[in-house]
N, C-alpha and C positions, 0 to 999 in steps of 0.2 A: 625499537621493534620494527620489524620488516611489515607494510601489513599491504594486504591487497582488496581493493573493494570492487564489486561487480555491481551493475545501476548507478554507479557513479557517477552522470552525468542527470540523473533523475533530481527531482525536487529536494528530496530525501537526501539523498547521496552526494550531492554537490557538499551539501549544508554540514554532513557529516567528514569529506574530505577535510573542508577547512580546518574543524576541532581538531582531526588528528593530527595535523601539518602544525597546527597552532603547541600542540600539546608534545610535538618533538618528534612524531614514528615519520620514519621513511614510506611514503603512501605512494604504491602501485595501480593506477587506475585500470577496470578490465572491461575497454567501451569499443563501438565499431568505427570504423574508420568515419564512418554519414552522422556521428552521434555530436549535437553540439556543447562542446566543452567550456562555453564561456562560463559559467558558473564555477570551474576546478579552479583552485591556485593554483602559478606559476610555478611551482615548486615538484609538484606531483612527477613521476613516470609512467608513462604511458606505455598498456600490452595490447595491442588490437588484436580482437575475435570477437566471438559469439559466444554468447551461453548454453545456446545448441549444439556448440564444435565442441567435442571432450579436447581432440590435440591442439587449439589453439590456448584453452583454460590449463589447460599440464604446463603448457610454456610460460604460462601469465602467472601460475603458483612457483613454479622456479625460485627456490631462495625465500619464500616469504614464511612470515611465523605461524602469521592468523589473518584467518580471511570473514571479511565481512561479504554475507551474500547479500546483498540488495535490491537484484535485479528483479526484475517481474515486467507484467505484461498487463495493465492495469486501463483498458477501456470499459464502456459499457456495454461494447458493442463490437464484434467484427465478421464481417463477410466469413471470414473459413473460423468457426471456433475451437475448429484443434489447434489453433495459435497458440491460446490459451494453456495447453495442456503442453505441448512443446518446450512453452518457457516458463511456465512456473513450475510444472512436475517435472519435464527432463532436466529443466536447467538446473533443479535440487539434487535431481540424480547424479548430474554431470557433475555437482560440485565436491559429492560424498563421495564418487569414483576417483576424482584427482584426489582427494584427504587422503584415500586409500594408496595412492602413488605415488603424492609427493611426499620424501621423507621429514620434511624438516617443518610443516603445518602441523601447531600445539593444537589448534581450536577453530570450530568455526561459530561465529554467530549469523541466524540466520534470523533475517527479515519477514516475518510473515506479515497478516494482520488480523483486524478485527470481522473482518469478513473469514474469515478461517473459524472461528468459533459461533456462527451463526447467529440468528435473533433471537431475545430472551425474549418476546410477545410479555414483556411488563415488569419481571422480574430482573432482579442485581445479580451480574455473573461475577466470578470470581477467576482466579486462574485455572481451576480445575474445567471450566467451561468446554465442552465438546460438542462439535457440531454433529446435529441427527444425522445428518447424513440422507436427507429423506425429501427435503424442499430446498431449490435455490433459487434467487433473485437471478443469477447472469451467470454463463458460463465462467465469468471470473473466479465467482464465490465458489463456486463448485472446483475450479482448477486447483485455489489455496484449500479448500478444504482436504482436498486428496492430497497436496504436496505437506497438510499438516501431518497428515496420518505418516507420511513417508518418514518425516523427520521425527515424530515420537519413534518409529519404530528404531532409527537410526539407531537415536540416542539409548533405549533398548540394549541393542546388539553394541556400544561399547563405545561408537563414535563419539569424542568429546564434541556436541553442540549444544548451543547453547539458544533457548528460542524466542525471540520478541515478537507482539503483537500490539504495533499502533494501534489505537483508537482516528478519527477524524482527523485528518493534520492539516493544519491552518498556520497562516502568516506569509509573511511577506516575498517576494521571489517571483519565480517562474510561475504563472501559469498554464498546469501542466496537468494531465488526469491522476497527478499525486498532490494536486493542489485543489480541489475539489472545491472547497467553499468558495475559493478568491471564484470559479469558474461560475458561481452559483449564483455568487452577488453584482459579479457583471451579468449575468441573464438578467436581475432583478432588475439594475439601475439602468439599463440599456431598455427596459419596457418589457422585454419580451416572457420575462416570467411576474406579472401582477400584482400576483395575490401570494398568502400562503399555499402550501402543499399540503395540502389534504385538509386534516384537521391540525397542524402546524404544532399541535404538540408532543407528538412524538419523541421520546427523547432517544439522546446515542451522546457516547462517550468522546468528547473533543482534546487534541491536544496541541500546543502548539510547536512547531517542526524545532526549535531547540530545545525544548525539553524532551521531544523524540530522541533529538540527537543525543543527551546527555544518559540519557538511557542506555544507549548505544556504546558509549564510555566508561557507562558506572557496567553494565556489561561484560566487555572487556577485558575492565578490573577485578571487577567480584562477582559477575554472574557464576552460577553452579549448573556444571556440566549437567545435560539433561532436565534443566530446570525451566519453565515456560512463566515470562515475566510480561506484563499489561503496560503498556508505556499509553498511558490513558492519563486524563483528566476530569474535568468539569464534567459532569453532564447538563446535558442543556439539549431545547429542541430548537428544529432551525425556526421557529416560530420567534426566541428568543435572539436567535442571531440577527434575524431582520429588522425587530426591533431596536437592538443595539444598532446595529448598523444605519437605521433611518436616524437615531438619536447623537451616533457621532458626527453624519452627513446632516443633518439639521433638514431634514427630508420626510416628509409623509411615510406613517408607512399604511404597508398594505390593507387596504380596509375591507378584504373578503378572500372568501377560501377558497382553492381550486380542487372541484372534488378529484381525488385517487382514480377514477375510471376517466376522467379527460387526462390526465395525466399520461397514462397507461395510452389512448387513443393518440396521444401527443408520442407516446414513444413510438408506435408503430409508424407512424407515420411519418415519424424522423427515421427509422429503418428504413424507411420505402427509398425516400429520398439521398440516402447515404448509398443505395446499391446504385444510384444513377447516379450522385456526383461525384462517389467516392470519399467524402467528405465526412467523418467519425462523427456520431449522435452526442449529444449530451448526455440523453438518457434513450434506454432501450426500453420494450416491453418484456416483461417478467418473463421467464422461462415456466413457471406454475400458476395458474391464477389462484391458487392458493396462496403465492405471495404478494398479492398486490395489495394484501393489508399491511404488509410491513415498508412502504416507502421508502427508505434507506438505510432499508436493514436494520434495524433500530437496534442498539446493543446497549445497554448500561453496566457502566464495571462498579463494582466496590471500592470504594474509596481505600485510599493504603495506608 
């Protein structure tokens, strides 16, 4: 099978070229020319554009069967946040525009995540899960929340897609803002984040990046057109990850809490200093102070 993947040079996407290359399809990468490819196998073809250009993604589907969308736009933080909107919502549009153009595209499966179905504040979601629509953490969450709506409606009106939604993705690689935890626990062991986060129990749904990816394959093969699948795991709080992680590091861990409003005063203030160095935050301050009780979006899925 012909197949073409966009975000391909992302955490995610690298991890996912190799399986398919491994697993025998012909894999068409759709990166920009500035994008670093070290992570792609040798094997791959490469289409340079944008996920913002319709005419260079028409050229990049040329000839392919099914395309994985994986691209996105994933900080916590940026100077102009219509970024945000540009490449997770137009780049969804651009890609259900070519499906509509290129003849010979069966399916697409798209990339969303866990941030698309918002925080359950305690409660176990399931796939039916839908974001209110009403409070966001970051113009990210609010970007994939809109591009989820886009893609239910797609699949609605007749487009074979097909929809994932990682949970937390952890393990080995790049650290990259699709690598989050690895980003978390250098803050920790580097000093500069101490303590736990908040009250450090909070829970959310963890997965790690090749059980994503196999998700991504079992997908594929037998996902059902229209159908919205949880490529989730464990739940656990990062309270338990630190733990873990002092216990495999044979390292102290943290022995006090960092309340949610230094947190919060930490992110502003890492905004402050990001418009003068230019230099992306780790974390930002909340878009609603209604959400500065949910720390990282806290999601729990139901077990499958």
């Amino acid at each position: 099978m012909k197949v073409l993947v966009t975000g391909a040079s992302g955490y995610l996407g690298g991890r996912l070229c190799r399986r398919l290359v491994a697993e025998g399809h012909a894999v068409r990468v759709f990166v920009r020319r500035s994008s670093d490819l070290s992570s792609l196998p040798p094997s791959i073809e490469l289409a340079y554009g944008d996920i913002t250009d319709l005419p260079s993604l028409l050229d990049a589907c040329s000839g392919c069967d099914l395309l994985f969308h994986a691209a996105a736009l994933v900080e916590p933080w940026l100077p102009n946040p219509s970024q945000f909107f540009a490449v997770n919502v137009g780049g969804l549009k651009n890609v259900l525009q070519a499906f509509r153009e290129t003849k010979t595209l069966q399916r697409i499966i798209y990339t969303s995540s866990f941030f698309a179905l918002g925080p359950t504040d305690g409660y176990v979601a399931d796939e039916k899960q839908m974001h209110q629509g009403k409070v966001f953490c970051t113009e990210y969450e609010k970007s994939k929340a809109k591009a989820d709506g886009i893609a239910l409606q797609a699949a609605a009106d007749g487009i074979p897609i097909v929809l994932l939604y990682p949970g937390v993705i952890y393990g080995p690689g790049k650290v990259t803002t699709g690598n989050v935890v690895a980003k978390i626990l250098i803050e920790r062991f580097n000093g500069r984040l101490p303590g736990y986060i908040g009250n450090g129990n909070d829970r959310t749904s963890f997965c790690h990046v090749e059980d994503v990816v196999s998700g991504h394959i079992a997908a594929m093969h037998k996902g059902r057109v229209g159908e919205r699948y949880l490529l989730t795991g464990e739940n656990a709080s990062f309270k338990h990850v630190f733990d873990m992680a002092a216990l495999i590091t044979k390292t102290k861990r943290p022995w006090f809490h960092i309340p949610l409003w230094v947190i919060e005063i930490y992110g502003w203030i890492s905004v402050f200093f990001s418009r003068i160095t230019g230099k992306l935050p780790l974390i930002s301050y909340p878009l609603d102070w209604r959400t500065s009780n949910h720390g990282l979006n806290q999601l729990e899925i139901e077990d499958p």
